[in-house]
C-alpha positions in Angstrom: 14.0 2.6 -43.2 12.9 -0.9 -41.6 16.0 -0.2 -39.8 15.3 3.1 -38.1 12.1 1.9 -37.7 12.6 -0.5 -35.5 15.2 1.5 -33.5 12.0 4.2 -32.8 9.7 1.3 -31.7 11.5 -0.4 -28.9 11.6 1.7 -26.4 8.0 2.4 -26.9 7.2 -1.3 -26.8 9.9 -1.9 -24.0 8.0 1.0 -22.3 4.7 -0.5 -22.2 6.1 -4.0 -21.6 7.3 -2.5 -18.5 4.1 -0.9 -17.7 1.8 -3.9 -18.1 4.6 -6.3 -15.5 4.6 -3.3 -13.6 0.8 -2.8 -13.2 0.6 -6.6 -13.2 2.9 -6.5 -9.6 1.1 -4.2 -8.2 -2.5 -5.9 -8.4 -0.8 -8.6 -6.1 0.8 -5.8 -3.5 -2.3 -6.4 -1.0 -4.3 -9.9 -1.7 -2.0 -11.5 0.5 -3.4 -9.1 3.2 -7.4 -8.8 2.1 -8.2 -11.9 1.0 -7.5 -13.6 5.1 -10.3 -10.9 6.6 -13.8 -12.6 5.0 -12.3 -16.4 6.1 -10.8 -15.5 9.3 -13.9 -17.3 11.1 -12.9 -20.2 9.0 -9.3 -20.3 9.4 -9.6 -19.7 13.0 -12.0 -23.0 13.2 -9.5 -24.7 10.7 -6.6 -24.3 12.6 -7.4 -23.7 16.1 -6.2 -20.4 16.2 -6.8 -18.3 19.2 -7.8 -14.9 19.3 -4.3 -13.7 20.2 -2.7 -15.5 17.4 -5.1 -13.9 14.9 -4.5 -10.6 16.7 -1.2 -11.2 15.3 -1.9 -12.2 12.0 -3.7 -8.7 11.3 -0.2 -6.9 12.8 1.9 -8.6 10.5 1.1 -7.1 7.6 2.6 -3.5 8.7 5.4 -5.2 10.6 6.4 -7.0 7.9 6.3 -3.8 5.9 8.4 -1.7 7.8 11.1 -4.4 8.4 12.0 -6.4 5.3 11.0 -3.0 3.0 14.4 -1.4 4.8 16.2 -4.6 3.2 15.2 -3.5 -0.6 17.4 -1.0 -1.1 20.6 -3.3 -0.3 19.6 -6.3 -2.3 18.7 -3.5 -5.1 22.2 -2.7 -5.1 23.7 -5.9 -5.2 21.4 -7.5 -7.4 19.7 -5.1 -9.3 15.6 -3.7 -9.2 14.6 -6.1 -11.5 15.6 -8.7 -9.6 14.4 -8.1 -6.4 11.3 -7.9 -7.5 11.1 -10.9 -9.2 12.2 -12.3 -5.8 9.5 -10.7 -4.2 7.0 -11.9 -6.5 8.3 -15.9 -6.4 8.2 -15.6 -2.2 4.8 -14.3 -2.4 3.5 -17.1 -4.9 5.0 -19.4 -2.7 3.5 -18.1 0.4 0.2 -17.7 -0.9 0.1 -21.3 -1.7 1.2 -22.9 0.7 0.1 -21.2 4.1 -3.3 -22.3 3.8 -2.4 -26.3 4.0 -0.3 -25.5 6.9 -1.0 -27.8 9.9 -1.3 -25.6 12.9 -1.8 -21.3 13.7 1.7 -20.8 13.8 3.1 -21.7 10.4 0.5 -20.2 8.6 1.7 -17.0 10.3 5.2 -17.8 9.3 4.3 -18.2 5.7 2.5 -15.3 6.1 5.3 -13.6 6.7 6.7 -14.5 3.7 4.2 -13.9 1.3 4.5 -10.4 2.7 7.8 -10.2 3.5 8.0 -10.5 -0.5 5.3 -7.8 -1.4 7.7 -5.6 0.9 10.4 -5.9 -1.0 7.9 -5.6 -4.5 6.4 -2.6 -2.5 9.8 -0.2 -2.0 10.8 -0.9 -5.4 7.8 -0.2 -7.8 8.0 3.8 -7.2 12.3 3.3 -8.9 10.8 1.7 -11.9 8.5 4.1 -12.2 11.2 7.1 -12.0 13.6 4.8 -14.5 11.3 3.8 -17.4 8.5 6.8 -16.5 10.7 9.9 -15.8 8.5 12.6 -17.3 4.7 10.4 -16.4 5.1 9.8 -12.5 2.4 11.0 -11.5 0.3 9.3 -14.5 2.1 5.6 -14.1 1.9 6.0 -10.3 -1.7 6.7 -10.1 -2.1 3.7 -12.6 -0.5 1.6 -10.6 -2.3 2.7 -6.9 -5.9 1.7 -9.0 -4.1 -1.6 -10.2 -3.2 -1.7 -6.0 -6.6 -1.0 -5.2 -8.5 -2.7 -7.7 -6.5 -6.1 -6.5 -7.1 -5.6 -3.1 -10.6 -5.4 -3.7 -11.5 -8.1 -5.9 -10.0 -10.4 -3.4 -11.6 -8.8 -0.8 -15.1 -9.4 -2.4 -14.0 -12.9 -4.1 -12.2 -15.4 -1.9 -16.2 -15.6 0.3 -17.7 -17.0 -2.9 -14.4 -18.9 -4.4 -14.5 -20.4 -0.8 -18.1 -21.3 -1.3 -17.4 -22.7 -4.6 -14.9 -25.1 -3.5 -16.1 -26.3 -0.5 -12.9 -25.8 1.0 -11.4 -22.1 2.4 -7.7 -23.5 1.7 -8.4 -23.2 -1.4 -10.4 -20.3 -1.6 -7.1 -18.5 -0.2 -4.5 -20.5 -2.2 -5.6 -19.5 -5.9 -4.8 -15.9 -5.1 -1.1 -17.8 -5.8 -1.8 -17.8 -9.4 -2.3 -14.1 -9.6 1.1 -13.5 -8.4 2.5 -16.3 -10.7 1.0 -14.8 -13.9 2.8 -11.3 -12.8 5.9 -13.5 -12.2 7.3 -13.9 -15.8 7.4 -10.5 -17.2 9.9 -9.8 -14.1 11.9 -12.7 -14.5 12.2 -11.4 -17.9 13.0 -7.8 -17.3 15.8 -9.0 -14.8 17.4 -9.6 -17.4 18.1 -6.1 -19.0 20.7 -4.3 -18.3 19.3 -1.0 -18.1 20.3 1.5 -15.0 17.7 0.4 -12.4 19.0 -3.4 -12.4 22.5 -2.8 -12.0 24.8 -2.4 -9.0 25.8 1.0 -8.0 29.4 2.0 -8.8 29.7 5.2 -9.2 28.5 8.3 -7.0 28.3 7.7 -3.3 24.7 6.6 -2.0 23.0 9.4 -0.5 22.2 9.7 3.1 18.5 9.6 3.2 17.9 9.6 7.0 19.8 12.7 7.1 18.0 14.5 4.8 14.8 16.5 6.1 13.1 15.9 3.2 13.1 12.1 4.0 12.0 12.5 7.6 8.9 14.3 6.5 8.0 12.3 3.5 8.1 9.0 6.6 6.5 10.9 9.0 3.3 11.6 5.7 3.4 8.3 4.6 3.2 7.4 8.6 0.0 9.4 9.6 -1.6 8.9 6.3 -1.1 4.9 6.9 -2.6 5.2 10.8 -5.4 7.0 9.2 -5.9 4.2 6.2 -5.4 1.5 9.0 -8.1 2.6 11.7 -10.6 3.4 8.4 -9.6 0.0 7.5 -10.0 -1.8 11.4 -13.0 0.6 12.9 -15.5 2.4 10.4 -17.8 0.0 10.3 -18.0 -0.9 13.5 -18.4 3.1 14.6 -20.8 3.5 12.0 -22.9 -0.1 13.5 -22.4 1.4 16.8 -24.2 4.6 16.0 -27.1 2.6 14.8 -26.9 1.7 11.5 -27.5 -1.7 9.7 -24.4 -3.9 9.2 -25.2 -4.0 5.7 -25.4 -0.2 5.1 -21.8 -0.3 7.1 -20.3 -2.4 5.0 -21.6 -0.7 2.1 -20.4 2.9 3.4 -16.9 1.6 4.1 -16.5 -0.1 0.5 -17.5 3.8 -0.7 -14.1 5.0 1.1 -12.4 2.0 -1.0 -13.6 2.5 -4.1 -13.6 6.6 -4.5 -9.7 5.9 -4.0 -9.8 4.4 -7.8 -10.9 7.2 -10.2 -9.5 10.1 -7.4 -6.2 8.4 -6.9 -5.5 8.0 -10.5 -6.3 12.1 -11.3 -4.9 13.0 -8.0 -1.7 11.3 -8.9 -1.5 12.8 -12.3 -1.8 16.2 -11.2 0.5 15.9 -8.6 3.1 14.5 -11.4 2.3 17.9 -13.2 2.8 20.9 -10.7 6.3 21.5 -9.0 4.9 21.5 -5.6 2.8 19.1 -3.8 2.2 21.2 -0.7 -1.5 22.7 -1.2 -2.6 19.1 -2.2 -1.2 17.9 1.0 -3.1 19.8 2.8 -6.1 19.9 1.6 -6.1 16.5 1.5 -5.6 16.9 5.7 -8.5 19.2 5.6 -10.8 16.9 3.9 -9.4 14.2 6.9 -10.1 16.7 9.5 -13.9 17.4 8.4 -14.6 13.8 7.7 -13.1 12.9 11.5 -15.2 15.7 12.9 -18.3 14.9 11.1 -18.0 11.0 13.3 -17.0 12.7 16.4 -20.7 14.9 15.8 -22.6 11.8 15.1 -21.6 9.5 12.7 -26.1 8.6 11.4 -26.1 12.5 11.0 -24.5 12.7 7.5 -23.1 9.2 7.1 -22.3 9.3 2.8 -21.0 12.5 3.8 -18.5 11.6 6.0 -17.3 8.6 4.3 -16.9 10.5 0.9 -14.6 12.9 3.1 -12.7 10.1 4.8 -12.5 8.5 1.2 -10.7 11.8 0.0 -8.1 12.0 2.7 -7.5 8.1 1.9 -5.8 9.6 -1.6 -2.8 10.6 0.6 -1.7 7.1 -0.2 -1.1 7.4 -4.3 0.3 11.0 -3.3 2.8 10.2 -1.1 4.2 7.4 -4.0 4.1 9.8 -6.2 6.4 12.3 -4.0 8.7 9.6 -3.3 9.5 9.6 -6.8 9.8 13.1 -7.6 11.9 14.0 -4.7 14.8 11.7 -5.8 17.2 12.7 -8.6 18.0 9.3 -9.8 16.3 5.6 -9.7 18.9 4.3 -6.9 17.7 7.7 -4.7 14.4 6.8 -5.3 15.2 3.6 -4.0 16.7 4.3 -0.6 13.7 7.1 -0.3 11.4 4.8 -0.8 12.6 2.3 1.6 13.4 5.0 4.3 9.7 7.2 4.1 7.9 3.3 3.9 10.0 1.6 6.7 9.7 4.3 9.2 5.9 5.3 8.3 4.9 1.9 8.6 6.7 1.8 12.2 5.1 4.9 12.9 1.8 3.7 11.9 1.3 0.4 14.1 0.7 1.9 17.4 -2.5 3.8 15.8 -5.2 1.3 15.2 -4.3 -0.6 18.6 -4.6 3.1 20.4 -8.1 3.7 18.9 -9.3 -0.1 20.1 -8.0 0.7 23.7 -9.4 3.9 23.6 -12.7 2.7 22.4 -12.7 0.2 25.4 -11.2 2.7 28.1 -14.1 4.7 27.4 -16.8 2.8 25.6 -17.2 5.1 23.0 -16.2 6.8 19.9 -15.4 10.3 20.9 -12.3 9.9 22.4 -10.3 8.3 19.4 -12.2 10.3 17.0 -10.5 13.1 18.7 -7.2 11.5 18.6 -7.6 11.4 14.7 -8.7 14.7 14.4 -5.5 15.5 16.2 -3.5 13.2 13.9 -4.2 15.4 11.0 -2.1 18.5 12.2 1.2 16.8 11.7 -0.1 14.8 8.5 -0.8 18.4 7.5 2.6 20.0 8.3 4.7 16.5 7.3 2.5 17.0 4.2 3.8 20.3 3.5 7.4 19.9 3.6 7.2 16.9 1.7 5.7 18.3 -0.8 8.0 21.1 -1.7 10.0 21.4 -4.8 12.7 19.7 -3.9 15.4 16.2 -4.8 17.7 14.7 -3.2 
């Protein structure tokens, strides 16, 4: 009886040990990224960085993204999920550590890069452990991990000002960030070490051909609008919001609403999205909320402004839906893989141009209507991409 015991409680416990490295990964997915934003002033002073370099610095992130995430699916192959990620999470502990005692602008963009170039790889990865261990909860353990994501991201958006203040120093008010990722570090290093189907080399079917696959192109081309839209929240609300007259303070404040309603309605959006056979309608109405919050600024952005950043917070769910599509549309773990490098890679490409448009815009003809038009526009093929990659289908 002890016996068979056992043998029942395993998996469950090998389950949630999973879950918790898996949830512990993805708090680190975006410190690395909003934890250099409330120091920038200092880090500019610190190293003498000109406003061109830290032009840079804020590009990097979705650069590194697209490229290095393309390189997951490869390194999955030969070495196994598992591993990879356990990579990932090693370069960014390293990269968070060290950048900030570097001597001069362009080495702490370098180990920048590789912070991020190792949350990339942790980044493509996370949605096939999630369709291995989690095959009948994606939508549940994806929107669990999207609030772990967010919740991360936050915390060391609000922290690292007041850790910086504590230690008299902003090096290292961004270095301890490095012992987040280095508590997720061991559970990884741990589950490379199973051989269970993610972390093994392919041997057997052929790989599939994602980018031929229309099913791919419109899951990249969702992730890819949904991501302009996140970036240009991200980069200009505020500042249309301050423009439009109100206080800096009530700014900020409206903009951390569109942050923080991505929590609870990520996490249900996600599950029911895990639950129905089709995707499409929540696509889309997630577009329609984008469209009304868009044309709510373009009107006048004092008129109704918890309003229209409840709306915009809505449309920022696309993000925990389109993880959770990745992983339903592919059959198997490795699919999942390649789909998840493929609709990342290309979306993120897709998305840089966007937040550099709105600024030039903005400038071209000092004001908001103009680019708030432009992402009212960018919702009609979020929309449609949104549709067809939420059908009921797999590859």
């Amino acid at each position: 009886m002890a016996v068979l015991e056992e043998q029942l409680t395993r998996p469950r416990r090998g389950r949630v040990f999973t879950l918790v490295a898996l949830l512990l990964a993805a708090v680190n997915l975006r410190l690395a990224v909003t934890s250099v934003g409330p120091v920038l002033t200092e880090i500019r002073s610190g190293l003498h960085m000109s406003a061109t370099v830290a032009g840079l610095l804020t590009s990097v992130p979705v650069v590194c993204f697209a490229s290095i995430g393309l390189l997951a699916p490869r390194l999955a192959r030969r070495l196994g999920a598992g591993r990879v990620i356990a990579g990932g999470l090693t370069l960014l502990t390293a990269g968070l550590a060290v950048r900030p005692y570097a001597p001069g602008p362009m080495l702490f963009l370098l180990l920048s890069g590789v912070a991020l170039g190792g949350i990339a790889l942790v980044n493509v990865l996370l949605p096939s452990i999630v369709k291995d261990h989690f095959p009948d909860q994606v939508g549940t353990v994806t929107g669990l991990y999207t609030v772990a994501l967010n919740l991360g991201a936050t915390t060391a958006a609000a922290a690292t000002v007041p850790l910086t203040d504590g230690f008299g120093d902003w090096r290292l008010g961004l270095a301890c960030w490095a012992l987040a990722a280095l508590v997720a570090l061991p559970p990884w290093l741990l589950l490379a070490r199973e051989r269970t189907v993610t972390n093994q080399p392919e041997t057997s079917a052929p790989p599939v051909r994602v980018i031929r696959q229309p099913i791919a192109w419109a899951l990249a081309v969702y992730f890819g609008m949904q991501s302009t839209s996140a970036y240009v929240i991200i980069g200009w609300l505020p500042q249309i919001y301050r423009d439009a007259g109100l206080s800096a303070g009530l700014a900020g404040v409206l903009f951390a609403t569109t942050s923080l309603l991505g929590v609870p309605l990520g996490m249900a959006l996600s599950a029911l999205a895990g639950r129905v056979r089709s995707q499409s309608g929540i696509a889309v109405a997630l577009g329609l909320f984008g469209i009304a919050g868009y044309f709510g600024l373009w009107v006048d952005p004092a008129a109704a402004p918890w309003l229209w950043a409840v709306l915009l917070g809505i449309v920022n769910t696309a993000f925990p839906l389109v993880l959770t599509m990745i992983a339903l549309r592919g059959r198997n773990p490795a699919t999942v893989v390649r789909l998840s490098a493929f609709a990342q890679g290309v979306g993120y490409l897709i998305a840089i141009p966007g937040p550099i448009l709105i600024g030039l815009l903005h400038d071209v003809t000092d004001g908001w209507k103009a680019p708030l038009a432009v992402m009212i526009g960018l919702m009609v093929p979020q929309i449609i991409a949104g549709f067809f990659a939420g059908r009921d289908r797999q590859i």
